[in-house]
Backbone atoms as SQL, in Angstrom:
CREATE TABLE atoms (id INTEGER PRIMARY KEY, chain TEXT, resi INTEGER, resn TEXT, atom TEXT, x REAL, y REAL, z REAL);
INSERT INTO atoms VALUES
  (1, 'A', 1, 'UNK', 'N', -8.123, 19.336, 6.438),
  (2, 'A', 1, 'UNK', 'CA', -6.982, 18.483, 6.654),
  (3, 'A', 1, 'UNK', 'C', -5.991, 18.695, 5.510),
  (4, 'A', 2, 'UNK', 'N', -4.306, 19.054, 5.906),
  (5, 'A', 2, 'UNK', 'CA', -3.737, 18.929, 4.787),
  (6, 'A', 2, 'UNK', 'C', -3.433, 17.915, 4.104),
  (7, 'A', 3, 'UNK', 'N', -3.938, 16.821, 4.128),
  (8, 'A', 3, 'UNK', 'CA', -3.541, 15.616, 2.752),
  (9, 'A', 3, 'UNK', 'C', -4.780, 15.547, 1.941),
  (10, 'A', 4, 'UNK', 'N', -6.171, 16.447, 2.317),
  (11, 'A', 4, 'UNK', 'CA', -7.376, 16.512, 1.418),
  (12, 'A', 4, 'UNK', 'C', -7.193, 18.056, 0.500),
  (13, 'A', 5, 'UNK', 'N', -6.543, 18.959, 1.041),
  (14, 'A', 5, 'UNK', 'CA', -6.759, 19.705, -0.005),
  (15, 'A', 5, 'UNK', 'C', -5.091, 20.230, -0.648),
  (16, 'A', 6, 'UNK', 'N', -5.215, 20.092, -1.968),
  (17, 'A', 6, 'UNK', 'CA', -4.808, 19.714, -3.240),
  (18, 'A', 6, 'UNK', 'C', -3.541, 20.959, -2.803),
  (19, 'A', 7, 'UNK', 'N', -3.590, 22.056, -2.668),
  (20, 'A', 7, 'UNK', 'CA', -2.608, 22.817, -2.321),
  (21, 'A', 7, 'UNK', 'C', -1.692, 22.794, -1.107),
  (22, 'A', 8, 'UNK', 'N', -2.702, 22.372, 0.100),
  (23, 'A', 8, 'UNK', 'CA', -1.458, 22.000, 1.254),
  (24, 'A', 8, 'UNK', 'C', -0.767, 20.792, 1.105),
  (25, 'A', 9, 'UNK', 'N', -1.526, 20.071, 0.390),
  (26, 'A', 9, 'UNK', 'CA', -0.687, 18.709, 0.404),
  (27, 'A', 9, 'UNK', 'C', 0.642, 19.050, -0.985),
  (28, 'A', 10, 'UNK', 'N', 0.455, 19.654, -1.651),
  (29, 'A', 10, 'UNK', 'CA', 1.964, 19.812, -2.505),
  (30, 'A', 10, 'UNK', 'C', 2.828, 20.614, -1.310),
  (31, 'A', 11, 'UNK', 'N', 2.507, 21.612, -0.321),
  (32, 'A', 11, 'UNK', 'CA', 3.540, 22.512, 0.369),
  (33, 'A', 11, 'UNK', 'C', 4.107, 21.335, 1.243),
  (34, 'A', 12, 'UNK', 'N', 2.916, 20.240, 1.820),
  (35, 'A', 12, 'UNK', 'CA', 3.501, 19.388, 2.818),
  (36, 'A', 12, 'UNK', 'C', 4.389, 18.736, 1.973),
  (37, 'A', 13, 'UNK', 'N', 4.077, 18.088, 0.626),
  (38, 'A', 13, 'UNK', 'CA', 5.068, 17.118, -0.147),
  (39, 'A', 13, 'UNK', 'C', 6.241, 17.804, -0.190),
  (40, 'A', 14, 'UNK', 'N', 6.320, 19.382, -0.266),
  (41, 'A', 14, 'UNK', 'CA', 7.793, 20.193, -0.205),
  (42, 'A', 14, 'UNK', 'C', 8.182, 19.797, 1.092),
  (43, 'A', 15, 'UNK', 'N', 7.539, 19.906, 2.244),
  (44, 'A', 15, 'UNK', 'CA', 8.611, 19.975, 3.067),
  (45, 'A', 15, 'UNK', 'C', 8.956, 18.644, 3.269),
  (46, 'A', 16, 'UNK', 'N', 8.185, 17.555, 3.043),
  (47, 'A', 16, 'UNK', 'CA', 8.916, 15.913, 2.961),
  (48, 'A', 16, 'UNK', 'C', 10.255, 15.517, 2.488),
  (49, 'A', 17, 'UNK', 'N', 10.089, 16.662, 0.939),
  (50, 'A', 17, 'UNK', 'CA', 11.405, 16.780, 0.416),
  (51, 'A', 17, 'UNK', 'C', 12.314, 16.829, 0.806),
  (52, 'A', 18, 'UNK', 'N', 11.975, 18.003, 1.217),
  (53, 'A', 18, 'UNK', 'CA', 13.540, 18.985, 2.415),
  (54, 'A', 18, 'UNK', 'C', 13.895, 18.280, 3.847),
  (55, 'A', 19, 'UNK', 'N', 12.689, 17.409, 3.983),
  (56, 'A', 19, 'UNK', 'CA', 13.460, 16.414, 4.929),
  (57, 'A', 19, 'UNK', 'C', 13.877, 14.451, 4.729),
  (58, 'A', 20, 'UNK', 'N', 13.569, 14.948, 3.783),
  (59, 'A', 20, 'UNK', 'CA', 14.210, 13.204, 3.280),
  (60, 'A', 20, 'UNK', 'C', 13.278, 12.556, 3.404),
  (61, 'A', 21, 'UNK', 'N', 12.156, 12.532, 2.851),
  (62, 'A', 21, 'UNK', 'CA', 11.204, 11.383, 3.364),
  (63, 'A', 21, 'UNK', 'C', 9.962, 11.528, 2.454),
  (64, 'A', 22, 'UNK', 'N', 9.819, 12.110, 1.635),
  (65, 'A', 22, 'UNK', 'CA', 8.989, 12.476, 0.776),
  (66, 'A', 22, 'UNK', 'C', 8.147, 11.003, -0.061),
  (67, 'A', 23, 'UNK', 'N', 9.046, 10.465, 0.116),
  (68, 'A', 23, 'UNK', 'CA', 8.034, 8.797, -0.271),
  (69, 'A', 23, 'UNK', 'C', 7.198, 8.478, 0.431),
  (70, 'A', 24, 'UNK', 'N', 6.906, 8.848, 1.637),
  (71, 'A', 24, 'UNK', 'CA', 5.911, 8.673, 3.114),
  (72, 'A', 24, 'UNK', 'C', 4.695, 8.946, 2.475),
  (73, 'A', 25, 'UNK', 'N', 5.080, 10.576, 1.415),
  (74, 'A', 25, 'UNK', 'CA', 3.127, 10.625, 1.430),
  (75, 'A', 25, 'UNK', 'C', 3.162, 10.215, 0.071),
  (76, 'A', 26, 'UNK', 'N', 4.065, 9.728, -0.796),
  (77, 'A', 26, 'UNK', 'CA', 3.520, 8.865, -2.255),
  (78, 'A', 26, 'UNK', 'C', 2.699, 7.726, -1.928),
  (79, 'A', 27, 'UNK', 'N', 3.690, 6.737, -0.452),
  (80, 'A', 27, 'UNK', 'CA', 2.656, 5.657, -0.357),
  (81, 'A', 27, 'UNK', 'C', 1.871, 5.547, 0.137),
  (82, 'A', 28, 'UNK', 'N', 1.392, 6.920, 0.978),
  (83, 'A', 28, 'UNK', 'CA', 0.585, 7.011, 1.638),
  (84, 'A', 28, 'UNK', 'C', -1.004, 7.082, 0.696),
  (85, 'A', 29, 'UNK', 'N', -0.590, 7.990, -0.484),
  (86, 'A', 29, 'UNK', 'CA', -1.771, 8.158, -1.061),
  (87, 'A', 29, 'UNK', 'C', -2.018, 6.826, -2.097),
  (88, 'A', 30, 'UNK', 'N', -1.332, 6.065, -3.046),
  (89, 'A', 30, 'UNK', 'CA', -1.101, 5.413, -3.345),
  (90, 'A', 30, 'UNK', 'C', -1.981, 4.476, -2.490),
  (91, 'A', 31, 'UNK', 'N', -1.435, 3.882, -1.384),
  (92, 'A', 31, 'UNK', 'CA', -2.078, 2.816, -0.515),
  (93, 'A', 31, 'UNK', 'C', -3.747, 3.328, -0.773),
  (94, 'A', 32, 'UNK', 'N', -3.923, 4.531, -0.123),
  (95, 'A', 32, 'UNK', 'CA', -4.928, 4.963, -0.266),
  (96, 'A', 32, 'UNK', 'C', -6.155, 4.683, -1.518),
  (97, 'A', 33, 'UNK', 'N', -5.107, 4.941, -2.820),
  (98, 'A', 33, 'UNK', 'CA', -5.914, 4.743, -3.686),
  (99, 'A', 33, 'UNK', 'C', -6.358, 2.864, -3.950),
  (100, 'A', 34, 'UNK', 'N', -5.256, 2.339, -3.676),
  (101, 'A', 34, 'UNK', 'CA', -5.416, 0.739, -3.894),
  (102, 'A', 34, 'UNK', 'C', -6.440, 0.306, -3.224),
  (103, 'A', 35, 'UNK', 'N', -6.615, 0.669, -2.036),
  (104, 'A', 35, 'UNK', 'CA', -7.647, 0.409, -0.660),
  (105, 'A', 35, 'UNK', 'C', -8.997, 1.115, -1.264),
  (106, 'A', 36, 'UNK', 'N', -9.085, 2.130, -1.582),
  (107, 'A', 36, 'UNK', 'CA', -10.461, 2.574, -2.417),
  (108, 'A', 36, 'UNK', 'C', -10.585, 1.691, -3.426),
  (109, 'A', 37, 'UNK', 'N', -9.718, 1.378, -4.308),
  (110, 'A', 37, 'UNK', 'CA', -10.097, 0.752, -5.609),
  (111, 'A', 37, 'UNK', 'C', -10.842, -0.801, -5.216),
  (112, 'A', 38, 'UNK', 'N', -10.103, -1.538, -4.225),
  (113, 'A', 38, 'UNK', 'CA', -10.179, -2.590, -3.735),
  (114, 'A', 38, 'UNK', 'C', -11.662, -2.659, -3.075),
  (115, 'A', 39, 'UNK', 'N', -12.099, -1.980, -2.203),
  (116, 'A', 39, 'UNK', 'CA', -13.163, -1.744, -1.473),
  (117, 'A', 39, 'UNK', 'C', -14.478, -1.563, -2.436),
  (118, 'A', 40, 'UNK', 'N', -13.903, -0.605, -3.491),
  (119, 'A', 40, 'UNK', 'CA', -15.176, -0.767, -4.547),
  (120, 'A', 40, 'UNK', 'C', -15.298, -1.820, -5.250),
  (121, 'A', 41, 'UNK', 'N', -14.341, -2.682, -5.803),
  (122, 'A', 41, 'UNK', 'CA', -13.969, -4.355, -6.284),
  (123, 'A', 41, 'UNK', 'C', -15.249, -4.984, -5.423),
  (124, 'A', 42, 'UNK', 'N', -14.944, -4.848, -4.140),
  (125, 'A', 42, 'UNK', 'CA', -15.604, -5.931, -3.070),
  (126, 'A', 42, 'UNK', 'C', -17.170, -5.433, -3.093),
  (127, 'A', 43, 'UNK', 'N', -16.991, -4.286, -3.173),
  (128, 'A', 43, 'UNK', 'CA', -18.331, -3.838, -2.716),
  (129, 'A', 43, 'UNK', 'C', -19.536, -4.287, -4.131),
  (130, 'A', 44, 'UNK', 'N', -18.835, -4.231, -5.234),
  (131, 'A', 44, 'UNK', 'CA', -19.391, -4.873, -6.490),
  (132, 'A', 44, 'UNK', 'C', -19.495, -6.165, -6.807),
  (133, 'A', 45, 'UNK', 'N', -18.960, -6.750, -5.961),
  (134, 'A', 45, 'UNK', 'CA', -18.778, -8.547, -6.266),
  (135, 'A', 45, 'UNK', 'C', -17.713, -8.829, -7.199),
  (136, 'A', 46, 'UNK', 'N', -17.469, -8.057, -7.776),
  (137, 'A', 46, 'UNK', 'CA', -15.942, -7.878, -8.789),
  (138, 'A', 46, 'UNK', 'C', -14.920, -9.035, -8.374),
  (139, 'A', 47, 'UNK', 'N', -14.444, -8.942, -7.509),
  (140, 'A', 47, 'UNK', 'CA', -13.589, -9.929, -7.212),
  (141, 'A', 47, 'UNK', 'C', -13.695, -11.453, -6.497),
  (142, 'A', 48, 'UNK', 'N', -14.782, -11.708, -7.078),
  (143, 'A', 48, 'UNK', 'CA', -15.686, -13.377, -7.656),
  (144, 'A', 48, 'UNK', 'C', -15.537, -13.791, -9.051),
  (145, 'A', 49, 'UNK', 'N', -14.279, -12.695, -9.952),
  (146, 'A', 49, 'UNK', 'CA', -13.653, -12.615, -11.130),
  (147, 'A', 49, 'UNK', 'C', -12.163, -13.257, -10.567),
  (148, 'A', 50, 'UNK', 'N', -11.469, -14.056, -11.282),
  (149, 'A', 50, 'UNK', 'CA', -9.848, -14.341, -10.798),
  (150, 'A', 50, 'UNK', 'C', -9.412, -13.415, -11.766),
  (151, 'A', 51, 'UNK', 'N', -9.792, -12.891, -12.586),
  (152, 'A', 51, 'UNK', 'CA', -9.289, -11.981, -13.172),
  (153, 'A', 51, 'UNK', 'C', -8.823, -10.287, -12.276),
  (154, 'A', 52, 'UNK', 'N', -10.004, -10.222, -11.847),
  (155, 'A', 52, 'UNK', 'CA', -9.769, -8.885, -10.753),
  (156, 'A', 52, 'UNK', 'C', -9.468, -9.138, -10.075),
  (157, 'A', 53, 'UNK', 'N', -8.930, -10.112, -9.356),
  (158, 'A', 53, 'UNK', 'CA', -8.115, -10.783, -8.104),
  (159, 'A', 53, 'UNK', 'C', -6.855, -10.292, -8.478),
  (160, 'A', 54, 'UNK', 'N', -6.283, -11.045, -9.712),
  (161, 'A', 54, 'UNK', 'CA', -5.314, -11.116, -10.492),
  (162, 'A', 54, 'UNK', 'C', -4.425, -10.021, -10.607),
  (163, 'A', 55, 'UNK', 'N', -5.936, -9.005, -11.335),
  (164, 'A', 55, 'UNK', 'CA', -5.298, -7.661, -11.386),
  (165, 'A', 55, 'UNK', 'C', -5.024, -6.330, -10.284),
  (166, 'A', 56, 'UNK', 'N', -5.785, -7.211, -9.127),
  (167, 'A', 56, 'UNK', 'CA', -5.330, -5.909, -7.914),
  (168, 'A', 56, 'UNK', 'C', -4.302, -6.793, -6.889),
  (169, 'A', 57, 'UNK', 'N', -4.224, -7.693, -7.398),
  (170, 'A', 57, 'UNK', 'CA', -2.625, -8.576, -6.571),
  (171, 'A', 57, 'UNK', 'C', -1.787, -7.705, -7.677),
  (172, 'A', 58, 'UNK', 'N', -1.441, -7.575, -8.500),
  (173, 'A', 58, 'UNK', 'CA', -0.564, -7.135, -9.527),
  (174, 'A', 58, 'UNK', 'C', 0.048, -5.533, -8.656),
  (175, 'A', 59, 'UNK', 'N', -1.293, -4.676, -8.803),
  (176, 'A', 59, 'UNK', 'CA', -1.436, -3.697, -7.913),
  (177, 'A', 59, 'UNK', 'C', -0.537, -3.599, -6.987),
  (178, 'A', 60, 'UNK', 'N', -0.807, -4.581, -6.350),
  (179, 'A', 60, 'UNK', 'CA', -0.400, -4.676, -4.780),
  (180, 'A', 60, 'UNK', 'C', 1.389, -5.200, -5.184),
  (181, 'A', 61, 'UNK', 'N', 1.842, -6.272, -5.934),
  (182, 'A', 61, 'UNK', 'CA', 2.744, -5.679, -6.079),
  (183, 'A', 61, 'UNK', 'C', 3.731, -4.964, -6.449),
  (184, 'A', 62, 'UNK', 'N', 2.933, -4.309, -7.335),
  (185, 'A', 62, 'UNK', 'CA', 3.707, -3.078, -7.988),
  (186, 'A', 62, 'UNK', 'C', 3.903, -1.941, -6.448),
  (187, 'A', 63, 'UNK', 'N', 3.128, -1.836, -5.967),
  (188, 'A', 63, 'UNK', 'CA', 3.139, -0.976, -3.944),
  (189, 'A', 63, 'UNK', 'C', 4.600, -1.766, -3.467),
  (190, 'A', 64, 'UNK', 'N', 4.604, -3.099, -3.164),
  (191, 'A', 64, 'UNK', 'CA', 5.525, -3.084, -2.912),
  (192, 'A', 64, 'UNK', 'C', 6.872, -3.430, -2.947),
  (193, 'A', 65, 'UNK', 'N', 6.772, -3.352, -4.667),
  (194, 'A', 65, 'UNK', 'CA', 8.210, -3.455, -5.401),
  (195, 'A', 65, 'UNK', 'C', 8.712, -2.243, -4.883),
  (196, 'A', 66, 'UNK', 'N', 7.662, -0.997, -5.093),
  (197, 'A', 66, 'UNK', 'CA', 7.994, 0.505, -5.406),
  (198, 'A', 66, 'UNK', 'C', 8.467, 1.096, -3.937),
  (199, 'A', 67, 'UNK', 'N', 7.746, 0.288, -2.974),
  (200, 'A', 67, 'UNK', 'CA', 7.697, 0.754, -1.379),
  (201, 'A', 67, 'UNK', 'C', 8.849, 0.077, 0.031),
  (202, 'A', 68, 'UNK', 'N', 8.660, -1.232, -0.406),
  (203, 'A', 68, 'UNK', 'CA', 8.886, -1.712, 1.031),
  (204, 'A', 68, 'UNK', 'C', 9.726, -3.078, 0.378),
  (205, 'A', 69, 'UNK', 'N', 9.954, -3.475, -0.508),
  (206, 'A', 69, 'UNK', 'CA', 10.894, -4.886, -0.999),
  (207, 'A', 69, 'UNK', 'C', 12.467, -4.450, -0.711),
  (208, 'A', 70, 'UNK', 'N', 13.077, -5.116, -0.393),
  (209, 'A', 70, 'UNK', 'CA', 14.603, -4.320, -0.049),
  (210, 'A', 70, 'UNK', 'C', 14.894, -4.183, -1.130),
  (211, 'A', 71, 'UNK', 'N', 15.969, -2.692, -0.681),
  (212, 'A', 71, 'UNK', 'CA', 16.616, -2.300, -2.010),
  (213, 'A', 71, 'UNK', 'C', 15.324, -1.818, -3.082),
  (214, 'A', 72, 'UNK', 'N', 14.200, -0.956, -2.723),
  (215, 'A', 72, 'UNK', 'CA', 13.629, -0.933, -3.546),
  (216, 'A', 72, 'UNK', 'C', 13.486, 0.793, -4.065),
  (217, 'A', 73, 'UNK', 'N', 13.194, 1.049, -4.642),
  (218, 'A', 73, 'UNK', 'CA', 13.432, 2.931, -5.302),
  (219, 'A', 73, 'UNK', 'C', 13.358, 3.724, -4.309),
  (220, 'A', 74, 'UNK', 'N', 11.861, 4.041, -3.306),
  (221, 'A', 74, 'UNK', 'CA', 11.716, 4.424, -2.603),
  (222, 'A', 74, 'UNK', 'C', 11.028, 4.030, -1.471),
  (223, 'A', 75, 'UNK', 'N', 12.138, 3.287, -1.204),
  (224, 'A', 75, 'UNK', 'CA', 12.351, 2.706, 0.336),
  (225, 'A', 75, 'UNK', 'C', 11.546, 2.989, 1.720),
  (226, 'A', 76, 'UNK', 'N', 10.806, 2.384, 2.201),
  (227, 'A', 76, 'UNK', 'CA', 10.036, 3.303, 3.635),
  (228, 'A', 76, 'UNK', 'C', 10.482, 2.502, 4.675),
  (229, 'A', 77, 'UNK', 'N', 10.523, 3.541, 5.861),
  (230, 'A', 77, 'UNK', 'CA', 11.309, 2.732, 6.962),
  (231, 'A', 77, 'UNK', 'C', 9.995, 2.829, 8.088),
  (232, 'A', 78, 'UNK', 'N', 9.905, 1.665, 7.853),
  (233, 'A', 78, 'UNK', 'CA', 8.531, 0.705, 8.462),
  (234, 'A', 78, 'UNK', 'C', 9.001, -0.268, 9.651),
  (235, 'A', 79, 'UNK', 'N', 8.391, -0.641, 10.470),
  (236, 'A', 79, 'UNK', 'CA', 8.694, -1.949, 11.654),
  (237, 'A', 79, 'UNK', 'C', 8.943, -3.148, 11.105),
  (238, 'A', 80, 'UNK', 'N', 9.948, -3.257, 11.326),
  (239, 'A', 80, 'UNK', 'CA', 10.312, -4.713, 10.798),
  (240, 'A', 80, 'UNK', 'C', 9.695, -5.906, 10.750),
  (241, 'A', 81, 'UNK', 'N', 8.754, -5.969, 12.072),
  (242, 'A', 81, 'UNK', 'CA', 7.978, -6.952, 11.953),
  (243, 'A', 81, 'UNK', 'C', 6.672, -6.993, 10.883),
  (244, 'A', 82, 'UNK', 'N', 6.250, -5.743, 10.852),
  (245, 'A', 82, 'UNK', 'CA', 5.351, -5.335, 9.730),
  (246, 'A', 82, 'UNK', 'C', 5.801, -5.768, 8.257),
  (247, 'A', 83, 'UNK', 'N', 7.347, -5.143, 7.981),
  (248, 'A', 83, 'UNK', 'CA', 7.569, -5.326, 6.676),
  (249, 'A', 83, 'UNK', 'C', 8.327, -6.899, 5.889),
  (250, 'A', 84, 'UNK', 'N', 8.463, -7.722, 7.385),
  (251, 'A', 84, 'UNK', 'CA', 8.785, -9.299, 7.688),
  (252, 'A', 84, 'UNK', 'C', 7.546, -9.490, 7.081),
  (253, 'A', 85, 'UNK', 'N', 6.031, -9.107, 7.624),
  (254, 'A', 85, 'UNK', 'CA', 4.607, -9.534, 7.456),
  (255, 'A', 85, 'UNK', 'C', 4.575, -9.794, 6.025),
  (256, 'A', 86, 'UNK', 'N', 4.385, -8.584, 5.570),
  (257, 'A', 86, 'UNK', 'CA', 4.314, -7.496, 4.314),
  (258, 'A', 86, 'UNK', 'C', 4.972, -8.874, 2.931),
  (259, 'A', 87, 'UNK', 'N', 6.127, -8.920, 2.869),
  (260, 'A', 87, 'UNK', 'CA', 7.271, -10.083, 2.217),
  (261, 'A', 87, 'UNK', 'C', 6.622, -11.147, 2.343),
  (262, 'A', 88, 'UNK', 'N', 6.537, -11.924, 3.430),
  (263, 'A', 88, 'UNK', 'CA', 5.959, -13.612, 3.900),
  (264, 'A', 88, 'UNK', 'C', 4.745, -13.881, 3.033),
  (265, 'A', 89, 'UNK', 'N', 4.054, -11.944, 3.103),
  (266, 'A', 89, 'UNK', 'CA', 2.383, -12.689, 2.450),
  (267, 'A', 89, 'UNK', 'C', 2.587, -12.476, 0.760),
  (268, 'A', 90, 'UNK', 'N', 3.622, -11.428, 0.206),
  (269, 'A', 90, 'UNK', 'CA', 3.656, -11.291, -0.928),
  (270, 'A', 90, 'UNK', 'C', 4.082, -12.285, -1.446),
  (271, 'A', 91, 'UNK', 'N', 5.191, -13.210, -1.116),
  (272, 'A', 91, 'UNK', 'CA', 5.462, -14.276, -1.730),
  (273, 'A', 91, 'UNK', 'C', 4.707, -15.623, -1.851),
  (274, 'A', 92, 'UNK', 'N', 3.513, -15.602, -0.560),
  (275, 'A', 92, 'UNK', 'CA', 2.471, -16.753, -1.222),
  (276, 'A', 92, 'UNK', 'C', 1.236, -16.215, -1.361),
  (277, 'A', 93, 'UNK', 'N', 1.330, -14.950, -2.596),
  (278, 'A', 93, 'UNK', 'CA', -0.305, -14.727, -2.958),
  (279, 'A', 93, 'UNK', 'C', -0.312, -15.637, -3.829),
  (280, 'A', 94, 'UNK', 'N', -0.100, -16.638, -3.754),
  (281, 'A', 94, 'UNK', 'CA', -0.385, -17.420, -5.740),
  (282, 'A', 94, 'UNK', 'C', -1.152, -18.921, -4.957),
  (283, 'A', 95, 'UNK', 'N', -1.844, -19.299, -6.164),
  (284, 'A', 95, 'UNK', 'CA', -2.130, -20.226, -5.875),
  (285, 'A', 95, 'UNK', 'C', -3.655, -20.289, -6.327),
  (286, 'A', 96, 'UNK', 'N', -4.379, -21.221, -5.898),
  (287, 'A', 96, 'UNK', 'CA', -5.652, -21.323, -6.784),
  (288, 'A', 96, 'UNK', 'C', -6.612, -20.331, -6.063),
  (289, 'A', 97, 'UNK', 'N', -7.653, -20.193, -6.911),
  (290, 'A', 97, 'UNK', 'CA', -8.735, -18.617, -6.877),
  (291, 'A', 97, 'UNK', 'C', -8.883, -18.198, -5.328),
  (292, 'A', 98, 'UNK', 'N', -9.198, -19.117, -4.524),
  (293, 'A', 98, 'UNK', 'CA', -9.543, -19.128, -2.891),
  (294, 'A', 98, 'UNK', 'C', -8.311, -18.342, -1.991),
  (295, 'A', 99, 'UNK', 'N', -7.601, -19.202, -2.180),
  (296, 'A', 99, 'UNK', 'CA', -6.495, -18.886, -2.077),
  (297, 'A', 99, 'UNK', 'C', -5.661, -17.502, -2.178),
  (298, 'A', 100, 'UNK', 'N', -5.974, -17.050, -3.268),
  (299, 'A', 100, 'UNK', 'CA', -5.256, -15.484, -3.915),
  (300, 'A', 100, 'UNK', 'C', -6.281, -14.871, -3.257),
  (301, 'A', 101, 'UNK', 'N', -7.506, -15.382, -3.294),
  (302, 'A', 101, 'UNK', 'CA', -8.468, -14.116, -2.625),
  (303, 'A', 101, 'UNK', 'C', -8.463, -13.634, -1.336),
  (304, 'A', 102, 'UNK', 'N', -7.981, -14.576, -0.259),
  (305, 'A', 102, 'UNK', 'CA', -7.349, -15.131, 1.142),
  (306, 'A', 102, 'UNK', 'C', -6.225, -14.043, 1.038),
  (307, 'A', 103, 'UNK', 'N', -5.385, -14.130, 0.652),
  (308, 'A', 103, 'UNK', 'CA', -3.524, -13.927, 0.120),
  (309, 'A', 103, 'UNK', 'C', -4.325, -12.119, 0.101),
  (310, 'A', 104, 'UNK', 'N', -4.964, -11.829, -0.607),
  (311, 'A', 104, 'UNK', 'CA', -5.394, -10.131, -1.219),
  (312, 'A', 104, 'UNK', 'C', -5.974, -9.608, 0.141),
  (313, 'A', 105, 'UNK', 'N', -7.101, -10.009, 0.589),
  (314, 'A', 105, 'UNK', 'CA', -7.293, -9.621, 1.905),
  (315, 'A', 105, 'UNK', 'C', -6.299, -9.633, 2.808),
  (316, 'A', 106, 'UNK', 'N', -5.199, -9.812, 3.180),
  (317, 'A', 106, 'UNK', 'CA', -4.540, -9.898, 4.093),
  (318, 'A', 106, 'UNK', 'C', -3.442, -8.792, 4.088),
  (319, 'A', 107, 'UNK', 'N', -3.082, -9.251, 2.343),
  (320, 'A', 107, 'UNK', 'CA', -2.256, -7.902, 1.932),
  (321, 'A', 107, 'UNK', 'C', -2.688, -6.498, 2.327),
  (322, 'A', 108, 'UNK', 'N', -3.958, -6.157, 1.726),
  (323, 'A', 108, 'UNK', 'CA', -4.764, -5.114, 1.763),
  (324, 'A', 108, 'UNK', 'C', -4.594, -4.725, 3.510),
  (325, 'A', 109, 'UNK', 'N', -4.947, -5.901, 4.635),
  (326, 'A', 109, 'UNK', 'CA', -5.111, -5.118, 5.797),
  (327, 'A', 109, 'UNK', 'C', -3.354, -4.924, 6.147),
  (328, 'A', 110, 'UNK', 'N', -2.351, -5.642, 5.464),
  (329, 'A', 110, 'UNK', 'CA', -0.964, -5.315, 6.380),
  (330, 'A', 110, 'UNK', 'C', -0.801, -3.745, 5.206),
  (331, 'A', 111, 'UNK', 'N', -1.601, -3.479, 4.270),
  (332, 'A', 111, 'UNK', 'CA', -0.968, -2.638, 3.770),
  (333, 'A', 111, 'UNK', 'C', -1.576, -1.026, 4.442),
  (334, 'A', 112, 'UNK', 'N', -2.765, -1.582, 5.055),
  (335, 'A', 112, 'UNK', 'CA', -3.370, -0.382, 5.599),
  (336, 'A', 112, 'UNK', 'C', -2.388, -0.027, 7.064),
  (337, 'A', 113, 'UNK', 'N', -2.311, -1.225, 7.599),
  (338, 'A', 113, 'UNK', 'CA', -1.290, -1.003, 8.861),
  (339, 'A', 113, 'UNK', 'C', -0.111, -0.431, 8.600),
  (340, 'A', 114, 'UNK', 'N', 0.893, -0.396, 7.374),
  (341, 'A', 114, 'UNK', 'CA', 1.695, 0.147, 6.746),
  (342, 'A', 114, 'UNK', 'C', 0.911, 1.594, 6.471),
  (343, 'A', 115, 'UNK', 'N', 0.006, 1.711, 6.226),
  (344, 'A', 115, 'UNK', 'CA', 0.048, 3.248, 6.032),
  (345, 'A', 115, 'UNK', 'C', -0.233, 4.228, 7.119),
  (346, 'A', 116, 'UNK', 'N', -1.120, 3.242, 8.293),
  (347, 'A', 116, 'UNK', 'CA', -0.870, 4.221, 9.692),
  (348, 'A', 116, 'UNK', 'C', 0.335, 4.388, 10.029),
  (349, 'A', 117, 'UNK', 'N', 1.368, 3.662, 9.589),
  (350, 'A', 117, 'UNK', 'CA', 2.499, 3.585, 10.769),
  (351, 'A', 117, 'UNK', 'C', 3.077, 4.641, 9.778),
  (352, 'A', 118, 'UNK', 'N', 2.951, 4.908, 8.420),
  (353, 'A', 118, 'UNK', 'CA', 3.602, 6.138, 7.649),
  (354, 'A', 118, 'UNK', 'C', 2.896, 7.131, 7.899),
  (355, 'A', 119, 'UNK', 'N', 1.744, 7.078, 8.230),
  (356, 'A', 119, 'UNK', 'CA', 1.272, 8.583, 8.621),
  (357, 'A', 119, 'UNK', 'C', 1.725, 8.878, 9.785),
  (358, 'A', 120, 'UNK', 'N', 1.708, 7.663, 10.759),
  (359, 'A', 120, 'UNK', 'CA', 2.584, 8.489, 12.017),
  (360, 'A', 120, 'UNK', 'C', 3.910, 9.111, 12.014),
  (361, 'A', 121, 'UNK', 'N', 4.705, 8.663, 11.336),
  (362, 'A', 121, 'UNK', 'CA', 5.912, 8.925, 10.923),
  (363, 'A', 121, 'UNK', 'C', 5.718, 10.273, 10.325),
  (364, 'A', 122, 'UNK', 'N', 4.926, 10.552, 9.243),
  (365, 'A', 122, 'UNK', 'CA', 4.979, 11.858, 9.189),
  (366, 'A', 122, 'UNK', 'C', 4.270, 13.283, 9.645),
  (367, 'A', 123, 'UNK', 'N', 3.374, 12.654, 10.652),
  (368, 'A', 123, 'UNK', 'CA', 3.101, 13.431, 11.743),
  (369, 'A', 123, 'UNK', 'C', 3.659, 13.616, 12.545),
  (370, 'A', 124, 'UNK', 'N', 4.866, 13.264, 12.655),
  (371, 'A', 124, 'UNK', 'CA', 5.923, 13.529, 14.145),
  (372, 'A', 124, 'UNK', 'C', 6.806, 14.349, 13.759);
């Protein structure tokens, strides 16, 4: 597959370039990595810490300061209703431990749905 090996995926990142869209596979891998990092969090009990809650909400929005907040560096053009989703939940991850942990799961699955809909995009 070219987004697993290390050389097709720089030729594909060229041609993203050359067509304007080259942020598709930053957040693509990116997401990717948050969703691994996250999954191993869970899979360790890690995030029964508010601290690691804390710090992969942070994560999450640093994704989508960088991705999907209007007006943001590199912008992805996502379904509106998705990136309506995306906003609504970023602005009430806060709140007490239950809560943020609620708020992180949810993020995590609109952010995975955000990354099918960018891989489709750049499979077409």
């Amino acid at each position: 597959m070219i987004l697993q090996d290390p050389a097709l995926r720089l030729l594909f990142r060229e041609f993203l370039r050359h067509s304007l869209c080259e942020e598709n596979l930053s957040f693509y891998l990116d997401v990717k990595e948050f969703t691994s990092n996250y999954r191993a969090l869970e899979k360790s009990n890690a995030l029964t810490r508010l601290d690691a809650v804390r710090e992969t909400l942070a994560g999450a929005y640093g994704l989508y300061n960088a991705f999907l907040a209007p007006g943001s560096p590199c912008e992805l053009n996502i379904d509106h209703a998705l990136r309506n989703s995306l906003a609504s939940r970023m602005t009430r991850a806060v709140g007490d431990e239950e809560s943020m942990l609620k708020s992180l799961r949810e993020v995590v699955e609109l952010f995975e749905h955000a990354q099918v809909s960018v891989f489709k995009l750049m499979s077409s």
